[in-house]
N, C-alpha and C positions, 0 to 999 in steps of 0.2 A: 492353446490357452485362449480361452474368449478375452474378447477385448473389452474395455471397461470405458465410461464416460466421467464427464466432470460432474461436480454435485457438489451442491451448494452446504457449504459448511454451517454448523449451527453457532449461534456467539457464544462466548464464552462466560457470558452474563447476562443480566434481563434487558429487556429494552427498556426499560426506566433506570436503568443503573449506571450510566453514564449521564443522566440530568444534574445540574441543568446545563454542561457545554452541550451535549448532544439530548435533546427532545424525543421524550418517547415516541414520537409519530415519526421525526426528524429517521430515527433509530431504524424504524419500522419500514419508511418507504425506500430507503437506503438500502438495507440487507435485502430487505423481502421482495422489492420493484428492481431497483438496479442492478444491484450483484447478482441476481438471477436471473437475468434477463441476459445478462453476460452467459452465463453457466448455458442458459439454453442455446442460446445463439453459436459456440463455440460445437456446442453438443449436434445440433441442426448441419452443422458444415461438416464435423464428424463422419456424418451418417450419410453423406450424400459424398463423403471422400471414397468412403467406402465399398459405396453403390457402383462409384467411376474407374474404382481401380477394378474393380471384377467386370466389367464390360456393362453395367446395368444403367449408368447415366452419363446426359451429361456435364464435363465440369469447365467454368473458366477459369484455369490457376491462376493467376496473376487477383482476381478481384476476390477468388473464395479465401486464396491463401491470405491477401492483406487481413478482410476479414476477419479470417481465423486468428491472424496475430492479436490484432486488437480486442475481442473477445476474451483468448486466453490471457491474453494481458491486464486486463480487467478482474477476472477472475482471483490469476494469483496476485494481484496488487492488490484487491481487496481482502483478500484471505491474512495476507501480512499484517495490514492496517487493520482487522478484527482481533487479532494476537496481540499485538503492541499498543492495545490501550486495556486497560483495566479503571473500576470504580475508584473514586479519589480516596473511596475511605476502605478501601480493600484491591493496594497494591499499585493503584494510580499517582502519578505526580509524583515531586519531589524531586531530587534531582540522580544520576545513575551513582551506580556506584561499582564497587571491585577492578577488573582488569578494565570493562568499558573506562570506568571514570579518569584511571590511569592516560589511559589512551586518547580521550579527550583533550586533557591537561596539557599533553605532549604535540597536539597536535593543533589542537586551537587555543592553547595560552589557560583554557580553565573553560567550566561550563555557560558560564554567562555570557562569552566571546561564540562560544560555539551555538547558544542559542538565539543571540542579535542576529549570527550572520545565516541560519537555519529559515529561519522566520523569513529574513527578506529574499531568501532564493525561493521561499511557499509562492510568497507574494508577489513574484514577476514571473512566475508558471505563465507562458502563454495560454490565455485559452482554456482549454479542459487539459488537466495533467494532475500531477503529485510530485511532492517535495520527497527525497528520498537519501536517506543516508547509506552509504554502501563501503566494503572494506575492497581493495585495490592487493591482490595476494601480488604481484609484485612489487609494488613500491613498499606497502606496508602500511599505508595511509588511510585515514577515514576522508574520503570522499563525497561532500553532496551531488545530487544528481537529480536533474529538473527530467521529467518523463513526463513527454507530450504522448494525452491520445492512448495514453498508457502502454504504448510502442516506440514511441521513438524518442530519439536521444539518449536510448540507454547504451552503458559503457559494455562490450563484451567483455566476458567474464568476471566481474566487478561483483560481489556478491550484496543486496538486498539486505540492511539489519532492522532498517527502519523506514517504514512509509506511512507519510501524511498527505492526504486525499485532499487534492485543490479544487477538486471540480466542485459548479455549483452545486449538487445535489450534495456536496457531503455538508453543507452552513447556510444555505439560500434560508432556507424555511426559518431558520431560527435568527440569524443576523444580518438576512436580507441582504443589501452591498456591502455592509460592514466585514469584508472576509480578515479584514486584519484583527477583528476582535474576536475571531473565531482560530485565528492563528495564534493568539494569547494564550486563550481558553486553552486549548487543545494537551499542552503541556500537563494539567493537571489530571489528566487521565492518560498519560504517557508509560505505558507497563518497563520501568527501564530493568527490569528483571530477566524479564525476553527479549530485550533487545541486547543488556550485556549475555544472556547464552547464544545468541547468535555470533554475536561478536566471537565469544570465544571458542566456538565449534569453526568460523571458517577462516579464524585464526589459528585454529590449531592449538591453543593454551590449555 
């Protein structure tokens, strides 16, 4: 079976279709510079794993494999955050609804509890990272989860429903230091359609 690489996903809307929280350039250098730069860079250690394991190079595991986490990490955390927002006037904002909203309620008192305290765990991301909701198949619980570096601090086995991107490049361009008015924004192109089917594929519902 040949082996296959990463590849950078196309969005799911135009680059002007999430303005004005996200700028069409804003949109532009983001997908097209950063998350592919991930894509490549993951793909580049790939290839040179490959070279090492058949005798053709060679490799230092310890700094290719960090590397490699961080890349791939990059990758599928961007790929999420392309899925989970949508245009405000086609599927974005508002608030969730079905089994997610259910779940919410139950778990942080109602949506407005669960988005004050969402917001301030964006906004003490150390550093470069993302704010991320994730479901906990043993406890049963929604879970925030702060992702430095987009490798660490993540919970094992803890499943991914929701990620919002802290790093400077995903708000600099457009609100400058202002990232807490970029963590407002961000809500009204929140696709929570994809987020409650995630919810309920690794829930099981």
């Amino acid at each position: 079976m040949p082996k296959n690489f990463y590849v950078l996903p196309e969005l799911p809307y135009g680059y002007v279709d999430l303005a004005p929280v996200m700028s069409e350039e804003l949109l532009k250098i983001h997908h097209d510079k950063h998350h592919a730069a991930y894509v490549a860079g993951a793909n580049a250690i790939l290839e040179k794993m490959d070279k090492a394991h058949t005798g053709g190079a060679e490799l230092d595991p310890k700094a290719e494999l960090k590397a490699l986490s961080f890349n791939i990490g990059g990758h599928v955390l961007h790929s999420l955050f392309w899925e989970n927002l949508a245009p405000a006037n086609n599927g974005g904002g508002g608030e969730p609804g079905g089994k997610l909203a259910e779940k919410i309620k139950e778990d942080f008192g109602g949506f407005e509890n669960f988005k004050a305290g969402f917001i301030k765990i964006a906004m003490t991301v150390e550093g470069s990272g993302w704010a991320a909701l994730t479901y906990c198949l043993k406890t049963n619980r929604l879970i925030p989860m702060q992702v430095e570096k987009h490798n660490t601090n993540l919970y094992p086995n803890f499943k991914i429903i929701m990620a919002i991107d802290a790093f400077e490049h995903a708000y600099y361009l457009d609100y400058k230091n202002d990232k807490a008015r970029f963590f407002e924004a961000i809500w009204s192109v929140i696709n929570w359609k994809i987020v409650d089917e995630r919810y309920k594929q690794v829930a099981s519902l």
